[in-house]
C-alpha positions as CSV (number, residue, x, y, z in Angstrom):
1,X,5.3,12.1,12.8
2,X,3.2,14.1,15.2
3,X,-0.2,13.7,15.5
4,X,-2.8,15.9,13.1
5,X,-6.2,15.4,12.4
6,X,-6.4,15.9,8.4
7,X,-7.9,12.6,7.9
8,X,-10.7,12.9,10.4
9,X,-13.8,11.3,9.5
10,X,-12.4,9.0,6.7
11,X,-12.0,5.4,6.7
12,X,-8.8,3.9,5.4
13,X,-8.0,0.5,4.0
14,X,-4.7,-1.1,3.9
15,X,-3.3,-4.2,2.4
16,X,-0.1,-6.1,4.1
17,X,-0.6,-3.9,7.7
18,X,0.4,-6.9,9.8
19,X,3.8,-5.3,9.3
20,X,6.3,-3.4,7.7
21,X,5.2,0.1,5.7
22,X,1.3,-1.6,5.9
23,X,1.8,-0.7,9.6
24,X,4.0,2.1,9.5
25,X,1.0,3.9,7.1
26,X,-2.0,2.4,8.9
27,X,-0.7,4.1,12.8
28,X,0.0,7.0,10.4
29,X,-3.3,7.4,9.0
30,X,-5.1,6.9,13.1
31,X,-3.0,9.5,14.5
32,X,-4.0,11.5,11.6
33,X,-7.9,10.7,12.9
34,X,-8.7,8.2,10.2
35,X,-10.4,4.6,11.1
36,X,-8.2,2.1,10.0
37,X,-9.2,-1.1,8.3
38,X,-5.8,-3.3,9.1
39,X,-5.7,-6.2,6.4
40,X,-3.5,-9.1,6.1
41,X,-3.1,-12.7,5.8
42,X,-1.3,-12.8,9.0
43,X,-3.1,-13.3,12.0
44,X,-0.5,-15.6,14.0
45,X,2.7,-14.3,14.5
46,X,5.7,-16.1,13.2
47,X,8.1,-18.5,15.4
48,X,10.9,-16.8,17.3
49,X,13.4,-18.8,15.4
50,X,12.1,-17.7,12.0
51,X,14.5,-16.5,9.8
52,X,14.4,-12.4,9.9
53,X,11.7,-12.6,13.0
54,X,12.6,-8.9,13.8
55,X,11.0,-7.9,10.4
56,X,8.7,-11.0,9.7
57,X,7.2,-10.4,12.9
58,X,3.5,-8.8,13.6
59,X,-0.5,-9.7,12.6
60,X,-3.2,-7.7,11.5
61,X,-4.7,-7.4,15.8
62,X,-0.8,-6.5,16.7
63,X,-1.5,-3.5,14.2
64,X,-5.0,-3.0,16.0
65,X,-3.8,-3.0,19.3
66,X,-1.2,-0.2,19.0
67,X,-3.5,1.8,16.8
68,X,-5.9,1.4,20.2
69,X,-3.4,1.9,22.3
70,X,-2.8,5.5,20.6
71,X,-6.4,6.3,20.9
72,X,-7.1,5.2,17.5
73,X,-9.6,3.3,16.0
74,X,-8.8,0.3,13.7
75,X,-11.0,-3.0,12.5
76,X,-8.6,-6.0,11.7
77,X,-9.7,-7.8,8.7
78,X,-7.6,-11.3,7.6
79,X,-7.2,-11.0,3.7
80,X,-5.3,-12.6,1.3
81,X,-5.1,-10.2,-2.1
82,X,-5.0,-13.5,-4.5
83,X,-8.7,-14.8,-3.2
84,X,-11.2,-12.4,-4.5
85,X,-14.1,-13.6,-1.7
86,X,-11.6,-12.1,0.7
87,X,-10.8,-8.9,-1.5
88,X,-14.7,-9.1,-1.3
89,X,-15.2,-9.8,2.0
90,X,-12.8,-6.9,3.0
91,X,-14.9,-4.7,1.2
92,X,-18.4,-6.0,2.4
93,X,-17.2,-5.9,5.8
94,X,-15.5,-2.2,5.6
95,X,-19.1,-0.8,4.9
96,X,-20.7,-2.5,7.3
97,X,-19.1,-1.2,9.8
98,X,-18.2,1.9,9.2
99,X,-20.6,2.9,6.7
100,X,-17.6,4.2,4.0
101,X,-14.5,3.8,1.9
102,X,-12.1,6.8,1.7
103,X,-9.1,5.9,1.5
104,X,-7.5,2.2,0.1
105,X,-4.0,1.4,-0.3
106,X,-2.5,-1.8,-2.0
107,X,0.7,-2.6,0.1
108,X,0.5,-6.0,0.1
109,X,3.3,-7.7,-2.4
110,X,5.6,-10.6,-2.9
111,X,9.0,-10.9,-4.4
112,X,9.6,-13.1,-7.5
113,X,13.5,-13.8,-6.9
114,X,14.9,-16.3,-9.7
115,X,16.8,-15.7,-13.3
116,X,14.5,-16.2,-15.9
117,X,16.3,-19.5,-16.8
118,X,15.8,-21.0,-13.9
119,X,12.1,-19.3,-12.7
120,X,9.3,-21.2,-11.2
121,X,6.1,-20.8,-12.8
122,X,4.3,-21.2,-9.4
123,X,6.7,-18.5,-8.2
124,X,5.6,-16.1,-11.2
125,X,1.9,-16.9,-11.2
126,X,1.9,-16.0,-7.5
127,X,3.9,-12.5,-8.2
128,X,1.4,-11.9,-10.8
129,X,-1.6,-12.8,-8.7
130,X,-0.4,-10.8,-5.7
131,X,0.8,-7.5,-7.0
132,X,-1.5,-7.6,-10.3
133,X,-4.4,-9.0,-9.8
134,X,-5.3,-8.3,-6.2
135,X,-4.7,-4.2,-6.4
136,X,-7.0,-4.0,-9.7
137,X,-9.7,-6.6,-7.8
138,X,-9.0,-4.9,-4.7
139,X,-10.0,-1.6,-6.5
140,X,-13.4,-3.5,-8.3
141,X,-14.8,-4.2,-4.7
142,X,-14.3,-0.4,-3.2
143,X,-14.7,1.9,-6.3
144,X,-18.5,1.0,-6.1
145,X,-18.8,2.5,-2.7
146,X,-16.4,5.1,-3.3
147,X,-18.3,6.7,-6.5
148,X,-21.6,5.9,-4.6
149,X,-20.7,8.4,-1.8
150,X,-19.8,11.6,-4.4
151,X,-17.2,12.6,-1.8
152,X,-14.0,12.0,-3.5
153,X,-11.4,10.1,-2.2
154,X,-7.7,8.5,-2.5
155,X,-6.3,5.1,-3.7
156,X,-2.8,4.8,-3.7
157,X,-0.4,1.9,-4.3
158,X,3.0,0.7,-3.3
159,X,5.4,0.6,-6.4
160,X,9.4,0.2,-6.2
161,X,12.2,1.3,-8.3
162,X,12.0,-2.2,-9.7
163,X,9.6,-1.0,-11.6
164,X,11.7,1.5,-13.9
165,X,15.7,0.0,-14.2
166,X,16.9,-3.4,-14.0
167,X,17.6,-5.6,-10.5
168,X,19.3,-8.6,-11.2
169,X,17.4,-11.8,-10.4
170,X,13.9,-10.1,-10.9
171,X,12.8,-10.0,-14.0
172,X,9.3,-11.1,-13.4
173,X,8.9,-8.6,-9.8
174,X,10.2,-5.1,-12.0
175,X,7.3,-6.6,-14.4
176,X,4.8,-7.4,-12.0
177,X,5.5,-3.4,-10.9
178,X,5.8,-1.9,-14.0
179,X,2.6,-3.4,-14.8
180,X,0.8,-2.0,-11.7
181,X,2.5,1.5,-12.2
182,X,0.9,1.2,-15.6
183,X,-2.8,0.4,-14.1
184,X,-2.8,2.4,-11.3
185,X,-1.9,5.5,-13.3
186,X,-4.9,4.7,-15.8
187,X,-7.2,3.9,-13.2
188,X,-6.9,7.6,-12.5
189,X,-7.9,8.7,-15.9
190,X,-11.0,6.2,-15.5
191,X,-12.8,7.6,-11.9
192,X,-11.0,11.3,-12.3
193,X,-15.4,12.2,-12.8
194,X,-15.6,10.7,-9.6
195,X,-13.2,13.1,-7.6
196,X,-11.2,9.8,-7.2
197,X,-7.5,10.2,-6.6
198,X,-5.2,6.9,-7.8
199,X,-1.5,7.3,-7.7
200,X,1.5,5.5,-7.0
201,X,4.5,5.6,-4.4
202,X,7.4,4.5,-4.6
203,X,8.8,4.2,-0.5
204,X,12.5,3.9,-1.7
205,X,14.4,1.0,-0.1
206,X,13.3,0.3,2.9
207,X,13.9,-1.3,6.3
208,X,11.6,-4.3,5.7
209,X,11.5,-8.4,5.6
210,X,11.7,-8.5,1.7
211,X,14.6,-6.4,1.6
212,X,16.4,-8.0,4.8
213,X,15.2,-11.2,3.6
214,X,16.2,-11.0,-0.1
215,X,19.5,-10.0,-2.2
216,X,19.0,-7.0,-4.3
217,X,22.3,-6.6,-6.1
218,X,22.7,-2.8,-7.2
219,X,21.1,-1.3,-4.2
220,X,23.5,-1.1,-1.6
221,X,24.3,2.2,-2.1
222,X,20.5,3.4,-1.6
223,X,19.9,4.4,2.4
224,X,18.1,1.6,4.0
225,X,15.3,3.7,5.7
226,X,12.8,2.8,8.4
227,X,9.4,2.4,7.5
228,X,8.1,5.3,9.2
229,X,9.7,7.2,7.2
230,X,6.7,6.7,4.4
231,X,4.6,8.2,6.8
232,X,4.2,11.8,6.3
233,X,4.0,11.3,2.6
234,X,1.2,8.8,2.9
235,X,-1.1,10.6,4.9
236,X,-0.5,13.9,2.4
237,X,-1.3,11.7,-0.3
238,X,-4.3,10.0,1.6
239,X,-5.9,13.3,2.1
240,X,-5.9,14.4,-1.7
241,X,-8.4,13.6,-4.1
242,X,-8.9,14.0,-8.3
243,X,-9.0,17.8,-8.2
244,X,-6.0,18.1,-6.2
245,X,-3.4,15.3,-6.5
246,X,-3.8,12.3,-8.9
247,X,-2.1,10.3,-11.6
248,X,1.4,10.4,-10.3
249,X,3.7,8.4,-9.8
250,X,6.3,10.4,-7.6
251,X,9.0,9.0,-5.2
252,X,8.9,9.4,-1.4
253,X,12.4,10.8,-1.2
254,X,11.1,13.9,-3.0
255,X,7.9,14.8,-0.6
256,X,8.2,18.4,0.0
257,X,10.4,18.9,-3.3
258,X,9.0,18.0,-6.4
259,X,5.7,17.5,-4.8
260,X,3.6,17.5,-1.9
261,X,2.1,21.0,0.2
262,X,2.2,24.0,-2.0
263,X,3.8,22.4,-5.0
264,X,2.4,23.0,-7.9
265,X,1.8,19.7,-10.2
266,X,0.8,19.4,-13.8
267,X,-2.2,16.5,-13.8
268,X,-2.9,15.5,-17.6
């Protein structure tokens, strides 16, 4: 994606950047002259010998670096999304030192692959706890800062089509995702008096460890993209805020058709 400057003078949050779309979105959102917060339980990189390395591989000052390397500026943060004194600690530190919040996106997730005969409960509780919990109590710890600006902004999340039709084996990830669909989209109803954008995006299947890593029966016939590919719709949907663009849940696949740049959209 070539380089604009839309985002200019907002700050940008990201969940799971070590790697993957988190990465993809958080170079995308530098070039396009945001300062990047880079978050992420990784800080070491995995072994060479790890299963996947190619797409496990990457930390939250890997992220940094590049985004420096571009002539960017970006703050790496270690967080893990299911302990709220980092979720709190990522927003704490995020004002400090840079003084705002504009932009947040909750990337960060895990898969929950088991029948429902046979599933974990650990396995569960941490699906729940990672794409549930952590997105709404990422949310509690920047909306404060967010309102107390009166400038708008965007929070966006990372959905999948898991969310809306059946993948065998993942009955507990489609409802972890329905279920943040489902919040996301009334979070937007709650701060729409605060120019607040909140939607959600689903990236289509992508080139990533969880789906390299994983087998997701039904989707072979869906293009396995690359995780740039998120990019240009991200940083459109970064720059919007409650008066332009909010409450959706719309697919990447259809940027620049059903919505995006001079499409009209009905917001209820």
């Amino acid at each position: 994606m070539a380089a604009t400057r839309e985002l200019r003078g907002k700050v940008a949050i990201v969940t799971g950047a070590s790697r993957g779309i988190g990465r993809a979105m958080s170079q995308a959102f530098a070039s396009a002259g945001a300062q990047v917060v880079v978050a992420s339980r990784t800080e070491n990189e995995a072994p060479p010998d790890a299963p996947y390395a190619k797409y496990g591989s990457g930390t939250i000052n890997d992220t940094a670096r590049r985004i420096a390397e571009a002539g960017g500026e970006a703050l790496p943060i270690p967080c893990d999304v299911t302990k709220t004194d980092d979720l709190r600690n990522l927003a704490e530190r995020t004002i400090k030192h840079f003084g705002r919040i504009d932009i947040v996106v909750s990337n960060a997730g895990v898969d929950c692959e088991s029948p429902v005969v046979n599933l974990e409960e650990e396995l569960l509780d941490r699906c729940l706890t990672v794409n549930i919990r952590g997105p709404i109590l990422l949310c509690k710890y920047v909306l404060p800062q967010m309102i107390k600006q009166k400038s708008g902004g965007s929070i966006f999340c990372i959905t999948s089509g898991a969310a809306t039709g059946y993948r065998e084996g993942r009955v507990g990830y489609s409802m972890s995702k329905a279920a943040l669909d489902r919040a996301y989209l009334s979070l937007a109803s709650e701060v729409r008096e605060h120019n607040i954008a909140v939607n959600v995006l689903s990236p289509g299947r992508v080139d990533t460890w969880m789906n390299r890593r994983g087998d997701w029966p039904g989707t072979e016939h869906i293009p396995m993209e690359q995780p740039e590919s998120i990019n240009e719709a991200a940083v459109w949907l970064a720059a919007q805020n409650a008066s332009t663009f909010t409450g959706q849940r719309i697919e990447r696949s259809e940027f620049g058709t059903n919505w995006g740049p001079g499409i009209p959209v009905s917001m209820t």
